[in-house]
DRENKOLKE-828104 format. One record per residue: x, y, z of N, C-alpha, C in turn. Coordinates in pm, whole numbers. Example, Ala and Ser with C-alpha at 12.3 -4.5 7.8 and 13.67 -1.06 7.14 Angstrom:
      nx      ny      nz     cax     cay     caz      cx      cy      cz
    1319    -569     780    1230    -450     780    1320    -330     780
    1285    -225     708    1367    -106     714    1290       3     787
This chain:
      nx      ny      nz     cax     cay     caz      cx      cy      cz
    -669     594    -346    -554     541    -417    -510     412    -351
    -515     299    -443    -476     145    -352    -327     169    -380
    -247     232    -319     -94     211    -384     -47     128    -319
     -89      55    -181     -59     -33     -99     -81    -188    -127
    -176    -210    -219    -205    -345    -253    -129    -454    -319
     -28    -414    -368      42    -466    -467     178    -472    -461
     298    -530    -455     422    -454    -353     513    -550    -470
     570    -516    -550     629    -581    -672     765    -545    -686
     826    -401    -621     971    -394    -664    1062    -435    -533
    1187    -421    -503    1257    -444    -440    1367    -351    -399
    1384    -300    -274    1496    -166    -253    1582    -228    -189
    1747    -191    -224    1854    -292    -198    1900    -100    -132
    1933    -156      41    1959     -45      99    2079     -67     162
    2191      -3     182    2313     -28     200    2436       8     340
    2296      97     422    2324     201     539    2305      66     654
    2357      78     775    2341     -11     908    2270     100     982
    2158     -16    1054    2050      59    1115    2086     111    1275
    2012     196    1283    2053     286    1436    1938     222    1553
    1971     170    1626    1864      99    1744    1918     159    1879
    1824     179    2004    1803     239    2071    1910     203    2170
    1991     250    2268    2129     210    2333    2187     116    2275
    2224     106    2132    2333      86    2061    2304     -63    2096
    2165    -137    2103    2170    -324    2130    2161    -371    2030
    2167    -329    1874    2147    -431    1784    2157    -573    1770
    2303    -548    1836    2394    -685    1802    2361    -766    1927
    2269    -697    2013    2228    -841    2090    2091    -872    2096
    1997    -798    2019    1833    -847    1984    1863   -1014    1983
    1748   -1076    2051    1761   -1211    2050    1687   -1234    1897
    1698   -1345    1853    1633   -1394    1725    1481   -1441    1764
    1388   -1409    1683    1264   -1443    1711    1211   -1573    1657
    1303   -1647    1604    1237   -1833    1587    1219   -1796    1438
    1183   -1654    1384    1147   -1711    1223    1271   -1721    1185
    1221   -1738    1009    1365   -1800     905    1356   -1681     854
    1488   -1625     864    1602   -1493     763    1492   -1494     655
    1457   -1582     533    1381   -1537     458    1297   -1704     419
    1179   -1673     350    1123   -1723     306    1055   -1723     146
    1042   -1818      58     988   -1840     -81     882   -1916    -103
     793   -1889    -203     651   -1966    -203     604   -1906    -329
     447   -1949    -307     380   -1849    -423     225   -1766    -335
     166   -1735    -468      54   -1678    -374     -45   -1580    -472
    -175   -1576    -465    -262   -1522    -574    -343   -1397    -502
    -356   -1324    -574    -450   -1210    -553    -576   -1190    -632
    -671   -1184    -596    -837   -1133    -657    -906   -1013    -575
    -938    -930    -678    -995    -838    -586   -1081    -722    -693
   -1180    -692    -663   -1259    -522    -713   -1218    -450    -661
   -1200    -357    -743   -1089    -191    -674   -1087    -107    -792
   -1153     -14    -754   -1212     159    -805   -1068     170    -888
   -1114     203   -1010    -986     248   -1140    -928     366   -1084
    -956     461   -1033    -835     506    -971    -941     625    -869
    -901     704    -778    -971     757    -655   -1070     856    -704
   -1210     805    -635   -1298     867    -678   -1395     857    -859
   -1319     702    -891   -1347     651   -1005   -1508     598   -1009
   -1597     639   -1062   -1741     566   -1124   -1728     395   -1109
   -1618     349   -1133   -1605     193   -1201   -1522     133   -1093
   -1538      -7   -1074   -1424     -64   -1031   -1432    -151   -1132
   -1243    -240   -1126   -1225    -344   -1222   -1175    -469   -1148
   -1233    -592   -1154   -1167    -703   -1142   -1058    -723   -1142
    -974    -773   -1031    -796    -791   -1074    -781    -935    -957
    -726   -1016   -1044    -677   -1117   -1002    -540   -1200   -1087
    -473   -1205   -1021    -308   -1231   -1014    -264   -1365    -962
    -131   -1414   -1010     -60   -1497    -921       7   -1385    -906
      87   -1446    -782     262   -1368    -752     342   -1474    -668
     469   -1406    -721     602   -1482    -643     590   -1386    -505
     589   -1504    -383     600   -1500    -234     716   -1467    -189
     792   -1343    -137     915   -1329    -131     895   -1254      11
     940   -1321     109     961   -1262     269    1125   -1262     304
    1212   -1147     358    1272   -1151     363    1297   -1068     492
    1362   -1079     614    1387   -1021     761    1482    -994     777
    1559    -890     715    1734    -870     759    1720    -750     832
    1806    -691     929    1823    -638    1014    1777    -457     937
    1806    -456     819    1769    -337     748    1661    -313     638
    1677    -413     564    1543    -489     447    1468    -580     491
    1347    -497     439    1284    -590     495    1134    -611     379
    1114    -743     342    1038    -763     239     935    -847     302
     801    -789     292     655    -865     280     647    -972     455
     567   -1016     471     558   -1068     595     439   -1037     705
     405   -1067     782     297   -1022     898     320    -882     984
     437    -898     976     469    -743    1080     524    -671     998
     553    -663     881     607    -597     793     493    -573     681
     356    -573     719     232    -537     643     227    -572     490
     340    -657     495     302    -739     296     440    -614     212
     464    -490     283     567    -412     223     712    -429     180
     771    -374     122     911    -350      96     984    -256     169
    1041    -251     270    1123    -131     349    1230    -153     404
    1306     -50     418    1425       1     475    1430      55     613
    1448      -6     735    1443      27     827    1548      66     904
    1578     218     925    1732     328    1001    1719     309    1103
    1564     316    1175    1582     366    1367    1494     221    1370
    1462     157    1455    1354     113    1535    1416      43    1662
    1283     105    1746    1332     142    1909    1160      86    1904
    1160      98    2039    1019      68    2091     885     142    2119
     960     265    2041     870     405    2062     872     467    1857
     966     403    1804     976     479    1665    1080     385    1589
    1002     427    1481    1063     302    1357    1028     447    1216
    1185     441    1164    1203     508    1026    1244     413     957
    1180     423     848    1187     300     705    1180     414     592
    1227     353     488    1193     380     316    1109     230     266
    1015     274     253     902     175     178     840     198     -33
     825     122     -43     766     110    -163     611      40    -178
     553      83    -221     429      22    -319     336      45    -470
     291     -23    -505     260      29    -641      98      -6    -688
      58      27    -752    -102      36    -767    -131      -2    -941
    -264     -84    -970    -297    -145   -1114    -272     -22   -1192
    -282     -55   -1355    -295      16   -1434    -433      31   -1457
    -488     118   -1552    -638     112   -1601    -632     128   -1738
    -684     103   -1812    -715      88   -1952    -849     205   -1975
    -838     317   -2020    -940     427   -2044   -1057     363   -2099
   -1033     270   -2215   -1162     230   -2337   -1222     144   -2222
   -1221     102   -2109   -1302      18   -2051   -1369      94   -1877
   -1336     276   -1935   -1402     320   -1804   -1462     454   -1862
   -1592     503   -1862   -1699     572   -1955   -1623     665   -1966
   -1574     716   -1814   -1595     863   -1797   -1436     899   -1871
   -1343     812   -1864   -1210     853   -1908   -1210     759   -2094
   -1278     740   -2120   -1282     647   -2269   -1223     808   -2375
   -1137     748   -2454   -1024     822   -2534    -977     899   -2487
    -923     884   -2347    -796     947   -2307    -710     846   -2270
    -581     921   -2242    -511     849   -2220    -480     755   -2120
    -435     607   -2123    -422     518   -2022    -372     566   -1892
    -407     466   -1770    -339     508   -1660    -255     415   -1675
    -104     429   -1604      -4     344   -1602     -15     293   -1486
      82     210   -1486     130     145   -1374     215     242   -1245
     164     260   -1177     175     309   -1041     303     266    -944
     417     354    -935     522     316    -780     530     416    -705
     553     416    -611     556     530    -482     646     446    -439
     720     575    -355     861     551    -274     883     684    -214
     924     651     -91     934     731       9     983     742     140
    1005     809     237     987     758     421     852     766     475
     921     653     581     777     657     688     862     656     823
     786     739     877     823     718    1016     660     677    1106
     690     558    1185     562     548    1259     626     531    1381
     527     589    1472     582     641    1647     465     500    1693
     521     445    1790     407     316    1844     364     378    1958
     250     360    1885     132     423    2027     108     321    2134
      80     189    2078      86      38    2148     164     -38    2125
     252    -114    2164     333    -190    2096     378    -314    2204
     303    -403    2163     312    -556    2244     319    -678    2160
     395    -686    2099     426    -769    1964     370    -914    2033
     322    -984    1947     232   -1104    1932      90   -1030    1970
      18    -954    2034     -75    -925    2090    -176    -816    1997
    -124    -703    2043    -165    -621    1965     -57    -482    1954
    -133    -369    1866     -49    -282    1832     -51    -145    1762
     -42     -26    1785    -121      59    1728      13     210    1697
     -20     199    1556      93     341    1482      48     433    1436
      88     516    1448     101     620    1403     192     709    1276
      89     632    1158     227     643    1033     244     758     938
     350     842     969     374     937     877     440     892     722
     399     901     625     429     844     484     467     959     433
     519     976     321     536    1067     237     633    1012     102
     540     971     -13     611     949    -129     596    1030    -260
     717     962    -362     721    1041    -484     637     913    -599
     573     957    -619     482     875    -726     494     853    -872
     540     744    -917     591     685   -1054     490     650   -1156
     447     685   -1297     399     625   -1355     484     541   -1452
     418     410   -1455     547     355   -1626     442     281   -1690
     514     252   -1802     388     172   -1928     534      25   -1927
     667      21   -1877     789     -57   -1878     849      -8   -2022
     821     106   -2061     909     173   -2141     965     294   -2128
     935     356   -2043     963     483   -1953     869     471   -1850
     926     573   -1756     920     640   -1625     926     787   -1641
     797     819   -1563     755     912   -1558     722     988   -1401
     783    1083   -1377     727    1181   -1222     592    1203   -1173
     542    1158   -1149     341    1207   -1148     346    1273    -992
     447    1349    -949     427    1408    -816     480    1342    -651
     367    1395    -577     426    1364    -445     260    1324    -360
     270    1203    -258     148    1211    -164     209    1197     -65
     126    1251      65     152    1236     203      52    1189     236
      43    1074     310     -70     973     414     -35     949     498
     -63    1045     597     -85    1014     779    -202     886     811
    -142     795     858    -286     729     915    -201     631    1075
    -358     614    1075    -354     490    1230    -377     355    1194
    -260     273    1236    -300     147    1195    -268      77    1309
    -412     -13    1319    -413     -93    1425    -410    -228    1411
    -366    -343    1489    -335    -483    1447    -391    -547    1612
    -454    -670    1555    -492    -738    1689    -464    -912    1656
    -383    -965    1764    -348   -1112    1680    -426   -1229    1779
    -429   -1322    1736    -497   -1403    1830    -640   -1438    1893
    -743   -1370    1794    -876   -1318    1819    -971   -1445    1808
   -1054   -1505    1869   -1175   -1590    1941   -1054   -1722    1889
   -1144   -1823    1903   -1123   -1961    1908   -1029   -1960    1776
   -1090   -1899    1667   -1016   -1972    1546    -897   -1843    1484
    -829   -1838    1610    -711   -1768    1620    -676   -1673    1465
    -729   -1555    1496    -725   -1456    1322    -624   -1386    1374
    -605   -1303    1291    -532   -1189    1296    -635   -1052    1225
    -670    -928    1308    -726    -846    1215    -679    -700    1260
    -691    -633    1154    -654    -515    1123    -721    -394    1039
    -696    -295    1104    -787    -140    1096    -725     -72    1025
    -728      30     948    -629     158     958    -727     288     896
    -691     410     892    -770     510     854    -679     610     862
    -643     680     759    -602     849     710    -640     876     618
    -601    1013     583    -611    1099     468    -527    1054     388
    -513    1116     263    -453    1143     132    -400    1268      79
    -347    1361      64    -311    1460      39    -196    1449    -109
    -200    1553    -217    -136    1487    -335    -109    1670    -408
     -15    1659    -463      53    1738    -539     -21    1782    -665
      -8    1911    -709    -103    1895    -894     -91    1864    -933
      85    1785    -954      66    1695   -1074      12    1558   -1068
       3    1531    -931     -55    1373    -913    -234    1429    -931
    -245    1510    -924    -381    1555    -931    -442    1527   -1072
    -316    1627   -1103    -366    1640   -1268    -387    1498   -1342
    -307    1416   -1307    -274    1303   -1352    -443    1170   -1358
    -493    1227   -1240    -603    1164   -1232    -739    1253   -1255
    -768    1372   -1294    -851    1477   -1250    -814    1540   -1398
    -704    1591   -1438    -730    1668   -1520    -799    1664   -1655
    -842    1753   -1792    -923    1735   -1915    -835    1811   -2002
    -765    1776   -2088    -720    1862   -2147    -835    1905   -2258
    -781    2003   -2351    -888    2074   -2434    -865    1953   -2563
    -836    1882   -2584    -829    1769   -2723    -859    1673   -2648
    -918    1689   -2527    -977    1550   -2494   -1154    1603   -2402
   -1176    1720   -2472   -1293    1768   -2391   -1454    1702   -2494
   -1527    1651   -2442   -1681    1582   -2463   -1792    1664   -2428
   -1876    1694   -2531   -1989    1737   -2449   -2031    1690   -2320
   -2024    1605   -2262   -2054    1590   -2105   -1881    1572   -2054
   -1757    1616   -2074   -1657    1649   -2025   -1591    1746   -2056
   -1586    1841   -1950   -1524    2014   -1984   -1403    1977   -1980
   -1357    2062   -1998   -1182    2080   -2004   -1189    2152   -1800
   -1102    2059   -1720   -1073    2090   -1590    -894    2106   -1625
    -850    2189   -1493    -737    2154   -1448    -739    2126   -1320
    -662    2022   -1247    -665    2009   -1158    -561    2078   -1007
    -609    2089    -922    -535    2171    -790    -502    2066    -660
    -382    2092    -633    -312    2016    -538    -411    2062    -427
    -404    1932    -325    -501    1950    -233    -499    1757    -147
    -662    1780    -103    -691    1664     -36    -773    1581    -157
    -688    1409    -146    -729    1335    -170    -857    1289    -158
    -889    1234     -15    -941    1166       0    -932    1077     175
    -959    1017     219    -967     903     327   -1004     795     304
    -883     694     331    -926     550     335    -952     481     450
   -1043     394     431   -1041     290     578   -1038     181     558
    -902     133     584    -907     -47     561    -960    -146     670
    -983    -272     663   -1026    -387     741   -1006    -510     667
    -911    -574     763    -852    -706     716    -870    -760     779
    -867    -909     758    -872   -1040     814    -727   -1124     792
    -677   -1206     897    -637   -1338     826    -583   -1427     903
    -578   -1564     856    -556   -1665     916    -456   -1767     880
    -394   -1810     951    -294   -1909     913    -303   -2026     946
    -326   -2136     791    -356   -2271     820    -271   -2356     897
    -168   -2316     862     -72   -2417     906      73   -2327     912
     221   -2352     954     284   -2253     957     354   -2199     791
     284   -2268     654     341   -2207     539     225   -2154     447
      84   -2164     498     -23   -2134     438    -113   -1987     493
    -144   -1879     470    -216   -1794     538    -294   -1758     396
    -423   -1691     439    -506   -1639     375    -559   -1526     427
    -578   -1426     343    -637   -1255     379    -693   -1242     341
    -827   -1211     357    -945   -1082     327    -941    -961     366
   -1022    -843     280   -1047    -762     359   -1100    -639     290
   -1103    -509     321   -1268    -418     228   -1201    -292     245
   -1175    -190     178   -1153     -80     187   -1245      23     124
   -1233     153     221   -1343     246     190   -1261     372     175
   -1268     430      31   -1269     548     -33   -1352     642     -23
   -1355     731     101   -1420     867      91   -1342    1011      58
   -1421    1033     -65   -1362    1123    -115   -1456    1281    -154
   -1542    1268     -34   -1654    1378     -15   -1564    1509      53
   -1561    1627      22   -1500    1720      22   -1398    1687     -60
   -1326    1632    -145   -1207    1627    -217   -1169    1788    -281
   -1043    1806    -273   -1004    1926    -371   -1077    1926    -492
   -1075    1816    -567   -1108    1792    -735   -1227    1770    -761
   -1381    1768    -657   -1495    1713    -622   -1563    1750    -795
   -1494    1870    -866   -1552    1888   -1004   -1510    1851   -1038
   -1444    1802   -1071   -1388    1717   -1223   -1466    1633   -1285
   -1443    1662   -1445   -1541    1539   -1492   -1538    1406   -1498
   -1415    1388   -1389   -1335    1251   -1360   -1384    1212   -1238
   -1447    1322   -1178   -1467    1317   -1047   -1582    1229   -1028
   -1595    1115    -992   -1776    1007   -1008   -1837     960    -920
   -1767     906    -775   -1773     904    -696   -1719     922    -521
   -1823     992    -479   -1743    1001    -348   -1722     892    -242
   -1788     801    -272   -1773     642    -217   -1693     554    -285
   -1581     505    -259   -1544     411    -318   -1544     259    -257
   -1535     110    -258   -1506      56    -221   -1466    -105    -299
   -1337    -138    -185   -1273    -211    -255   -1305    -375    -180
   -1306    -477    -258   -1300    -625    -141   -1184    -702    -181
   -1106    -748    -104    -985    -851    -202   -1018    -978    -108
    -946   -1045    -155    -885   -1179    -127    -734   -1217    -160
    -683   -1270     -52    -521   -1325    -100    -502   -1464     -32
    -368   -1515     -84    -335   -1603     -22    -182   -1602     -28
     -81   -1700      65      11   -1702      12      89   -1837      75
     113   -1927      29     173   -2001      49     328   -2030      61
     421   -2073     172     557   -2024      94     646   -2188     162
     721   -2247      83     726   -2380      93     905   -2404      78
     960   -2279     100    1109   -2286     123    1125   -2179     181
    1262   -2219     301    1286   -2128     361    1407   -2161     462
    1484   -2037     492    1613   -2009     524    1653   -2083     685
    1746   -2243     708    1802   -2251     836    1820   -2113     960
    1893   -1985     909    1934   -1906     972    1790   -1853    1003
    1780   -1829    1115    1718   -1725    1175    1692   -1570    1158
    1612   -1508    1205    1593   -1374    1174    1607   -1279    1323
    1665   -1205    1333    1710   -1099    1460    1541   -1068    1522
């Protein structure tokens, strides 16, 4: 499930955050700007949805929106491109509410799901708590992220419940790497998902069953495991560019029958960029 690739809504959070012997108010400012504006494009192949036969081409502009306030916190380098809400962070643990959201798919253009119904557009929202296993900011850095969201489908005419996932993973970051100064990054967990997020991708109903597609129902269980690897570099201080490849293994999956079920390999390649060419006097904590 790419629910991470794409980060489009915005959570307006209203609570003051809890930091470790009560120093908020004297964190020194780190030189960036409070927020930043730009633009920025996405291209990428990525499996129609986990454990999909097909991948589809997706390439995008988007509006560049970085924003560093002491509680919100939108898109950025240390803030992994996300949307979150951050209660605790100390030097050992950071609790946030994050968002992300994942493509739609169009059935008539993927064999195995052709005359059923569309996949929608994808939001998850949830907490994370990640405990820092390493944590040497500019350098490198390594978490330990507990996730757990409620998963949205919409077509932008309703909203719909499609369940719950939990993704434990390790994500590692290394900055500053050979001569032509990159930034790269690891991560790897599971997937774990509710029946109805199951069903949602897995299930057959009986008015949509094919001689080569039975009628399944699907069972809450294990997803899957992803492993990401990124790249990126920054031209100058308003230009950066990202690559990077993700791998969908979804061998043992709960749903391994389904007639949805196509592959146990998945893999994804993107490309981004983002340019951002206004930005805030004030400083960021």
């Amino acid at each position: 499930m790419h629910l991470a690739l794409a980060v489009l809504l915005v959570e307006v959070l209203g609570t003051p955050p809890v930091h470790a012997d009560n120093q908020a108010l004297e964190t020194p400012r780190n030189g960036k700007p409070l927020w930043e504006a730009g633009v920025g494009g996405f291209a990428g192949t990525l499996p129609d949805y986990p454990a999909a036969g097909q991948n589809t081409f997706r390439a995008l502009p988007i509006p560049v929106l970085i924003y560093r306030g002491d509680i919100l916190r939108v898109g950025g380098e240390d803030n992994r491109g996300a949307v979150s809400g951050r209660f605790i962070d100390n030097e050992r643990y950071e609790f946030d509410v994050s968002l992300s959201a994942a493509f739609p798919v169009d059935s008539d253009n993927n064999s195995a799901r052709r005359d059923m119904p569309d996949l929608d557009f994808l939001v998850g929202v949830g907490p994370q708590l990640k405990i820092k296993l390493i944590n040497e900011p500019g350098q490198r850095k390594l978490n330990l992220n507990l996730q757990a969201r409620a998963i949205y489908s919409t077509d932008f005419s309703s909203l719909d419940h499609r369940g719950f996932v939990f993704n434990p993973k390790l994500n590692y970051s290394l900055e500053h790497v050979s001569a032509q100064d990159v930034s790269v990054s690891a991560s790897i967990g599971p997937m774990f998902g509710t029946e109805r997020l199951m069903d949602y991708f897995y299930e057959v109903r009986p008015k949509y069953e094919t001689p080569s597609r039975r009628r399944y129902d699907a069972d809450a269980g294990y997803l899957g495991t992803n492993i990401t690897f990124g790249v990126s570099k920054r031209l100058d201080k308003s230009i950066r560019l990202i690559a990077g490849t993700r791998l969908g293994i979804h061998s043992g999956a709960t749903n391994d029958d389904s007639p949805l079920f196509k592959d146990e390999l998945n893999v994804s390649v993107f490309t981004a960029f983002a340019w951002t060419f206004l930005q805030s006097e004030e400083r960021a904590r």
